[in-house]
N, C-alpha and C positions, 0 to 999 in steps of 0.2 A: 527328517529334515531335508531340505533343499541345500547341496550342499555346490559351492562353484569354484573351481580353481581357478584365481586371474591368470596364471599362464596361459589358460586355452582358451584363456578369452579375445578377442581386439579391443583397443582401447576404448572403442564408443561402447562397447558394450560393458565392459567394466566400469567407464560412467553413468550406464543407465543404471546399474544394481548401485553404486554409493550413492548416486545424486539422489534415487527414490527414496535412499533407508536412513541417511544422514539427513534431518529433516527435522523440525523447519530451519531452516540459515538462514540469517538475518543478511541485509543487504546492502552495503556501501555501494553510495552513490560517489564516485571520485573525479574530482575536477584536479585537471592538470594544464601545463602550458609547454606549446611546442615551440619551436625554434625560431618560426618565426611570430611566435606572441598570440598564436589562437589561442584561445580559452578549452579545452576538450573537458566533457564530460563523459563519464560510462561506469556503467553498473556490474559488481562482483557479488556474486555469494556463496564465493567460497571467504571468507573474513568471518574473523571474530576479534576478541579482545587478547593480548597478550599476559600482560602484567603491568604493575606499577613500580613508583620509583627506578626509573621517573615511567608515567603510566606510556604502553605501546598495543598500540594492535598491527595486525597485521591481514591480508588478504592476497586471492594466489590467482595469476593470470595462467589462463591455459591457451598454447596460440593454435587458431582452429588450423591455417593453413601452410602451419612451418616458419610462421611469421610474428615477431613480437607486438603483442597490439600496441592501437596507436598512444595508451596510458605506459606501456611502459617503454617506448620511445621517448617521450615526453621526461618523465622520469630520471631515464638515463640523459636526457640533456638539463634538467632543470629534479633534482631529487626535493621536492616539495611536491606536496598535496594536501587535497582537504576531502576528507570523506564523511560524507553526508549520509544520514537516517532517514530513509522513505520513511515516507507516511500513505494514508491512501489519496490525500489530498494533490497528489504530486505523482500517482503511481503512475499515470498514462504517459507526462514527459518522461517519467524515466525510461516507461519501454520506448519511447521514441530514440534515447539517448542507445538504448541494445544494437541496435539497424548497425549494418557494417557500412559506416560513412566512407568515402576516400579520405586518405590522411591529409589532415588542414583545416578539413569541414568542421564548423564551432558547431555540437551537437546541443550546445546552452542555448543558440542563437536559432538553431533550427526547431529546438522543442518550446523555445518562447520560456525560459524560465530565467527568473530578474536574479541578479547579481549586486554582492557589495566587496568590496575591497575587505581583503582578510586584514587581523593587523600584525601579523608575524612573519607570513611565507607571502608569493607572489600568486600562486594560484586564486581563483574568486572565489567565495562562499555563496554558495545557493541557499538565498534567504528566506524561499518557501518550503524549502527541511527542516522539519523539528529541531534537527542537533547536526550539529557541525562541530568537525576539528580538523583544527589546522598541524599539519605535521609536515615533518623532517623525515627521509629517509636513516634510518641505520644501518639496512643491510637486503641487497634481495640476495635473495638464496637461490640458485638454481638447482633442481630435482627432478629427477627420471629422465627420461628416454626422449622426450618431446626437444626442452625441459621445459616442467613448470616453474613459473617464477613468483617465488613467495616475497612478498614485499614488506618488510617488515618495516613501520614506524614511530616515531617519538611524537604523542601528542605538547602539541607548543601551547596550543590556548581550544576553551573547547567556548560552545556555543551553545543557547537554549531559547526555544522560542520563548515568552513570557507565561509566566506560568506552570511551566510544566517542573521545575525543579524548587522545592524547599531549598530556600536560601540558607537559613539558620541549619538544618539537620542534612542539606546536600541530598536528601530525599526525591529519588525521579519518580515520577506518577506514569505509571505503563500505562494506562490508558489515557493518560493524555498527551503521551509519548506516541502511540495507536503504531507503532510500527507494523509493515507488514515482512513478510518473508518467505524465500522457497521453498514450493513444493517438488512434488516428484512429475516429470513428465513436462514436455514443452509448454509453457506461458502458466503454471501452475502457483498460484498462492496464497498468504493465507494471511488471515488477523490474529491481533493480541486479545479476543473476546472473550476467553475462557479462562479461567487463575482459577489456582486453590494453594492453599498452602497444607506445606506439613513441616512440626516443628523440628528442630535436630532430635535424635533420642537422647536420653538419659542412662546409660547402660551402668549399672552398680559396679564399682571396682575400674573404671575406666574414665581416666580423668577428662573432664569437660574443654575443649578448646575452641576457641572465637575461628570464623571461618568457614 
């Protein structure tokens, strides 16, 4: 085996080996507002889903240059946000949304992506993502040596283009969900084209649990 010890690594290089192997990561799109009322947007993937009751996700800012980026500036002046689900219909503004703007620059405004008023938080909802939600901060966490900033939040109210969720059974359609997601290596990603399933097992003497 290939064996690495992160102490003798440097950090870029300790992010090339998780960022390739932890894969694919799905990817919030996050719209925030700054101080003085831009609109920012920008893309994480490091994020996923927390828990429920009440339901949280959470996603983790890493600052390239010792500097907290301009979503968790924003953050820290206004803790609300809305994290949006690429799809590939939208993937080009989002990489436009990656670009290291100066801080203030509306990266909504620059990538040309339309907006509506959320109805919970102040931040806007990007109305060309499949799934939007609207959240509350509960807690960032800071972590390691940088530190990274794990942002952990409360969904308030969630969002679905039309169609793509069963009303009745709360049933999402991954394919018409089409999210995309990280791969390993700069500008790397990838589709939901491939599914199979497998059922839970059935192991004799080992009682069956939902979940």
């Amino acid at each position: 085996m290939s064996t690495f010890d992160p102490a003798k690594l440097l950090p870029h290089q300790q992010y090339k080996l998780m960022s390739s192997t932890i894969i694919p990561r799905p990817i919030a799109l996050v719209t925030t507002i700054g101080p003085d009322g831009t609109a920012n947007a920008a893309p994480f993937s490091l994020f996923n889903m927390v828990g429920v009751d009440p339901p949280m996700l959470m996603f983790s800012m890493t600052p390239r240059t010792g500097h907290v980026k301009d979503t968790g500036r924003n953050i820290e002046h206004l803790p609300e946000f809305v994290v949006h689900i690429v799809d590939e219909a939208v993937k080009e503004k989002m990489n436009i949304c990656s670009a290291d703007f100066p801080y203030g620059t509306s990266e909504i405004e620059f990538a040309g992506l339309r907006t509506e008023p959320s109805m919970l938080v102040r931040p806007p909802r990007l109305v060309e993502c499949p799934a939007q939600f609207e959240c509350k901060v509960i807690d960032i966490v800071k972590v390691g040596r940088r530190p990274n900033h794990i942002v952990i939040g409360e969904v308030l109210m969630m969002h679905y283009r039309p169609g793509i969720v069963d009303e009745e059974k709360l049933y999402v359609d991954a394919g018409l969900l089409a999210p995309i997601g990280r791969l390993e290596g700069a500008g790397m990603y990838t589709r939901v084209t491939d599914r199979f399933h497998m059922a839970k097992p059935e192991i004799p003497g080992v009682p069956a649990t939902s979940g």
